[in-house]
Structure formats: C-alpha cells, structure tokens
N, C-alpha and C positions, 0 to 999 in steps of 0.2 A: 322034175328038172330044176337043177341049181340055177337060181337067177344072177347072171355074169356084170359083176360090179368092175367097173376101173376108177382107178387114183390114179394120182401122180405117186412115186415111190413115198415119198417127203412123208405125205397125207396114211401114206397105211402104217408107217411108221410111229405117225402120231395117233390114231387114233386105233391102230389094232385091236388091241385087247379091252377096248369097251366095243367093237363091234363085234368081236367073238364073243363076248360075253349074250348077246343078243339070241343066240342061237340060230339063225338064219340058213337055211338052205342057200349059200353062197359059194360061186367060183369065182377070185379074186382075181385080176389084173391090172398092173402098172405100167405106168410109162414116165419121164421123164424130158428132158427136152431135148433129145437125142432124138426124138424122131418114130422111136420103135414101142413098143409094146413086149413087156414080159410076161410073159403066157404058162404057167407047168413049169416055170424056170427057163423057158425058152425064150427068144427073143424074137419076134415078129413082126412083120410091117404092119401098119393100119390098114391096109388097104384087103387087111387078112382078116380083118378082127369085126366080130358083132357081137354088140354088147345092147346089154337091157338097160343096163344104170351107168352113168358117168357120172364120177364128183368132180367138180370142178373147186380146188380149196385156195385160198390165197396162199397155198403152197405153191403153188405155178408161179409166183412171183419172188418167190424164195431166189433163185439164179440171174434173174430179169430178163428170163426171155420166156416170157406169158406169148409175146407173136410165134413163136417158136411151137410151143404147146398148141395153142389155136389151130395152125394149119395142122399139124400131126391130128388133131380131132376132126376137121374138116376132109383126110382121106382115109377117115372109117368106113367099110365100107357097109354097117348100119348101126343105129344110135337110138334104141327105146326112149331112153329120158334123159335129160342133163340136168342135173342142179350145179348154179354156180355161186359161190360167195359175194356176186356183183347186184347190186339193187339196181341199178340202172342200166340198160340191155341197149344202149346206143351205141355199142361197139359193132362194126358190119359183121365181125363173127356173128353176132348172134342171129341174125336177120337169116344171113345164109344156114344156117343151121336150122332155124327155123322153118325155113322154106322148103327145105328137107324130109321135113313132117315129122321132127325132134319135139318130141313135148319137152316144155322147158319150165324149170322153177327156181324163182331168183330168188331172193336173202331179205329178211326183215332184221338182221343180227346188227345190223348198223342203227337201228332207227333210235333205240336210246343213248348209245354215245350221240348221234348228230344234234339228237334233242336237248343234251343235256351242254356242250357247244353251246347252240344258238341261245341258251338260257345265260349263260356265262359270258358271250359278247355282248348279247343286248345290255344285262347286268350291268356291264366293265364300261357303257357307255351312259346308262342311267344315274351312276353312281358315283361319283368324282373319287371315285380311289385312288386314283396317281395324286390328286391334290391332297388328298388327309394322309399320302404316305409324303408330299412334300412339308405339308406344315408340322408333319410331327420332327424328323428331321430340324427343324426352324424352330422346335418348338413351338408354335404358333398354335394359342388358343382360340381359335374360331368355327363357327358352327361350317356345315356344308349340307345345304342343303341339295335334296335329290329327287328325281321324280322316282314315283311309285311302278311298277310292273301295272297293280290293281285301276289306275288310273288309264290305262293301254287298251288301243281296240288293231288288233293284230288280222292282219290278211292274210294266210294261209293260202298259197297255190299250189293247186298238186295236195292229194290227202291219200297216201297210200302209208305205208307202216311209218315214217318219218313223220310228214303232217300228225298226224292220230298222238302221236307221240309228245310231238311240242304243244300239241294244243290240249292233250289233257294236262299237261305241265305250268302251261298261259294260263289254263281254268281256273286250276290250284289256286294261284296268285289272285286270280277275283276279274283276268282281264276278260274281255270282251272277245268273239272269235269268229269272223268272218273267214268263212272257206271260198276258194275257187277250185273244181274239177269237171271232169270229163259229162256230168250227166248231175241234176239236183236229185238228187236224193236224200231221205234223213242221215247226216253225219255227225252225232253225237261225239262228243260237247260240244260240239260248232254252235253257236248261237243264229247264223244265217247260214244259207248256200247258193252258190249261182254259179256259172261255166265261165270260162273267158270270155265271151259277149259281153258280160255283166261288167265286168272291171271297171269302164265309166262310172258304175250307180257304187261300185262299193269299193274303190280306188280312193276317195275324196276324204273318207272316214279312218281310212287306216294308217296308224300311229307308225306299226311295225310291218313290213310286206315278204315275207318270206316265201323266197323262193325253192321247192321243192317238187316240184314235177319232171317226168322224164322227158328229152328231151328228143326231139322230133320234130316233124315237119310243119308241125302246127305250135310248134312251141320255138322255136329256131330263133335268136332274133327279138323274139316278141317283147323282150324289156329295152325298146327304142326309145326315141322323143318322144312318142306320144302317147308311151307309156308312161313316163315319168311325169307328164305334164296332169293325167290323171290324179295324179297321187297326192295327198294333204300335203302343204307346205311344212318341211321339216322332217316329213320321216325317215327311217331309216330300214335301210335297205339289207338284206340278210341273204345268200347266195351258198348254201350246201350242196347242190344239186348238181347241173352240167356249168362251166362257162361259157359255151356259145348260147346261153341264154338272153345273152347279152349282148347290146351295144356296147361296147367299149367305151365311145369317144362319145355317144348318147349317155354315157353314166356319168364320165368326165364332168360333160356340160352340166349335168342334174346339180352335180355337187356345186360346182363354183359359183351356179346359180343361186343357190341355197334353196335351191327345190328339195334336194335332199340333205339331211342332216348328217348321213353316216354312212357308210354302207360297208359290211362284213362280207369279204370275200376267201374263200376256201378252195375254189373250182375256177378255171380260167381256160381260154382258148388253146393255148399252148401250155405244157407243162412237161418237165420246170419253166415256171414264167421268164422268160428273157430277162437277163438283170438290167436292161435298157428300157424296161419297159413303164411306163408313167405311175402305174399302178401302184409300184412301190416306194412313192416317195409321196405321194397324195396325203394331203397333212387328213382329211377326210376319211382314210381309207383304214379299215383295219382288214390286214392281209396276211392270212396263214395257208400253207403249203399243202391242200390236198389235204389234210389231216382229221378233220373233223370226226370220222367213224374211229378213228383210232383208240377208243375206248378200255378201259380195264377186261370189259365184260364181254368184248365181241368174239373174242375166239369161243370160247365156253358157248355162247349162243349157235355159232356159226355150227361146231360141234353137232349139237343139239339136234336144230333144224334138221342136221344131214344124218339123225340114229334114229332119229323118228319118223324120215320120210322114207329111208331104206325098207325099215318095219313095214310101213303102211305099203309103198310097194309089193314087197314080199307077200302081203297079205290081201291083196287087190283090193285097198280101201284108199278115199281119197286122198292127194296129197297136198300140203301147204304149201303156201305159196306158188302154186300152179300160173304160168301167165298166158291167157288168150292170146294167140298168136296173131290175131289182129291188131295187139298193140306191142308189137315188136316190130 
C-alpha cells in the first residue's frame, strides 16, 4: 500500500523531483488555502481525506493565510503524522491536533541561523563597532577597547536544537555555559545544568541569559521582576524564542535600572510589534522583526529534515525530531 503524503501545492512544486527521486511507494496530495484537497486530480474536502504523512512547509505562508491552512488540516478526517517547519508548537493548532492522536515532528532547520543571530548581536554589543566605524569616518586614531566572548559565562534556558547550537558556538569562544531545562541531565558542552528551580543559584553568574525554550504554561511570564532581579548586574538579555516570555514593563524597569545592560529582542507579544509600542525607541533595546531563523541555510535544512523523515516513515524506522506529546 502507497503511503498518502500531502503538501501545500507551493511545497510539491518545489521540492518534487528530489522526492521522486527517492523512489517511494507514494500517493501524493495537495492542498492550498482554499480549503480543499486535490486528490487524482480531483478536488476534495478534508473532511474526505486520510492521510499517513502531512508536511507542513513554510510554503503555507507563502499567501499569508497559514490560519487558513490550519483549519483545512484540523477537518481531516485522519492524520498518521504531521511534520511542520515550526520549532516552536505554541500555536493552539498544534495542541488540538495533537490531542487527536497526530504524532507530530517539529524542525531543527532553524537552530543554526538563530545561533548564528544571537552570536552576531551579542558580538555588535561587545564590540564597539558603530564607534570605530565613527572614528574612522573622523579619522580619529584611537584604540577601542572591547570585551572578549571568552571572558563570558552565558545562561542558556531551554536546550533543544537552538540552545545545543549557540552553546557549542559560546564553547568555541572559550566561554563558560550554564544550561537551564526541563530535567538535569548530561548536556554536553554545557559546563553545569539545573531546571528553572535553579535560576536563583545560577542567574547571579550569568554574563549573557538566553532565552530559548518553548513557551507554556510553566514558562509564560517567567522573565518578570524577579526574574531579572536574579540576574548579575549588567547582563544582557537575548530573546529568540516566544515573546510572552516576558514581562514587558518588568524588562523596561530591568533596563532603566541598570539591572540589565542590553537586551536583544526578535520575538514579541504582538507581531508586527505596534509602532507605539516602547520597545522601539529603548536607547537599551536591540530590536529586529521576527527574523532571526531567516538564515541562508534553512530552506535546504527544512528540505532535508522532510526527505529523510518521509524515507524513514516509508521504511518504519524511527523519526527525527519526533515530539512527546506531553510537551505540546
């Protein structure tokens, strides 16, 4: 029996003929944000269609209506596996699909652009380069001095393919690398590890605090007063992940207090951010749009992840990035 794949149209367009190439016992179908399903060349409702594999590709945001797409997957009327190009599974689709009894597998195809980001802000903050591009400009012969990465003891929350990612990149550098996740276990190169309980004992120490974990019920929020009030005088704060991870007006105060030195934000409550919003005129704040995965290299990954796990489907062997539905 052929195992029944669906796309978005967009998605078989692009990646066709490296998935034919695979040789696959597959029956292929698409859909689009129209609502329906093309079947044999036919056009069908979801509510018609069962399918073993769905991709989910950042083609569905090709048009901008991903809500569009969502509900048309939520009246299938069954769903073996989804893989979606989203690292982070705090959208209610997922939950409800989940709940379904949808095995689901999310995306590590982001974790080296975000890594490579957060490398390049902290950097751009280490580093006085808008000053040595002022004095050159001025001509002005003078030194600038800067601090070192290797001199850095970095806080890692959240260590799923992102964390793993910047911290083998912090190691490189010579820094230090305190992790925070769900359970201690050995996380190599981490140099420590401990849960969020822990944040008191290893908040005090850390230079750089990066935020990377998904965001939920137990993470909602949790960068408030007294969380920042934790944290070493001066550091800097790094936000790839969700923006309700945050207090707003609790990060505000961080900065103007000089609790915090800086904080890199990418992710935020509302998006696109209100252009009323404080955020963006924070002489403290370095603030970009969502962007951070936006990488050279993530399509080709995204790609990847989804030729290899079809394979391994096809073949009833395990697949990556699999997620325990207990933490959706």
């Amino acid at each position: 029996m052929p195992v029944t794949l669906a796309m978005h149209a967009a998605s078989l367009e692009h990646i066709g003929p490296r998935l034919d190439a695979l040789g696959l016992d597959l029956a292929i179908a698409t859909f689009d944000a129209d609502g329906r399903f093309r079947v044999d060349g036919k056009l069908v409702e979801p509510e018609e269609v069962d399918l073993d594999y769905l991709w989910l590709s950042m083609h569905i945001n090709a048009d901008g209506r991903s809500e569009e797409v969502f509900d048309t997957v939520l009246r299938c009327r069954s769903i073996g596996l989804l893989q979606t190009f989203n690292a982070g599974l705090d959208h209610p689709f997922y939950k409800k699909i989940s709940d379904r009894g949808v095995r689901i597998c999310n995306s590590s195809a982001q974790a080296v652009a975000i890594s490579e980001y957060t490398l390049a802000q902290v950097l751009g903050l280490l580093h006085p380069v808008e000053q040595q591009r002022r004095q050159q400009a001025a001509r002005q012969w003078r030194k600038t001095p800067f601090r070192e990465i290797s001199q850095t003891h970095w806080l890692i929350i959240g260590y799923g393919p992102i964390g793993r990612e910047v911290a083998t990149r912090v190691k490189a550098f010579g820094a230090e690398v305190s992790v925070l996740r769900r359970s201690v276990v050995p996380s190599e190169p981490a140099d420590r590890v401990g849960t969020l309980a822990d944040l008191a004992a290893f908040g005090p120490a850390a230079d750089i605090v990066l935020l990377a974990c998904p965001l939920n019920e137990a993470t909602r929020g949790m960068a408030d007063a007294g969380f920042f009030a934790t944290l070493k005088q001066g550091a800097i704060l790094v936000n790839i992940a969700r923006g309700p991870l945050i207090d707003d007006a609790a990060l505000i105060a961080a900065l103007d207090a000089n609790r915090l030195e800086a904080a890199v934000l990418d992710v935020f409550h509302s998006e696109p951010l209100p252009e009323d919003d404080p955020l963006w005129s924070h002489p403290k704040v370095r603030l970009t749009s969502h962007t951070s995965f936006n990488g050279s290299g993530v399509q080709a990954r995204w790609d990847q992840l989804f030729l290899d796990n079809i394979g391994r489907f096809c073949r009833g062997e395990p697949l990556q990035m699999e997620v325990d539905p207990a933490n959706i």
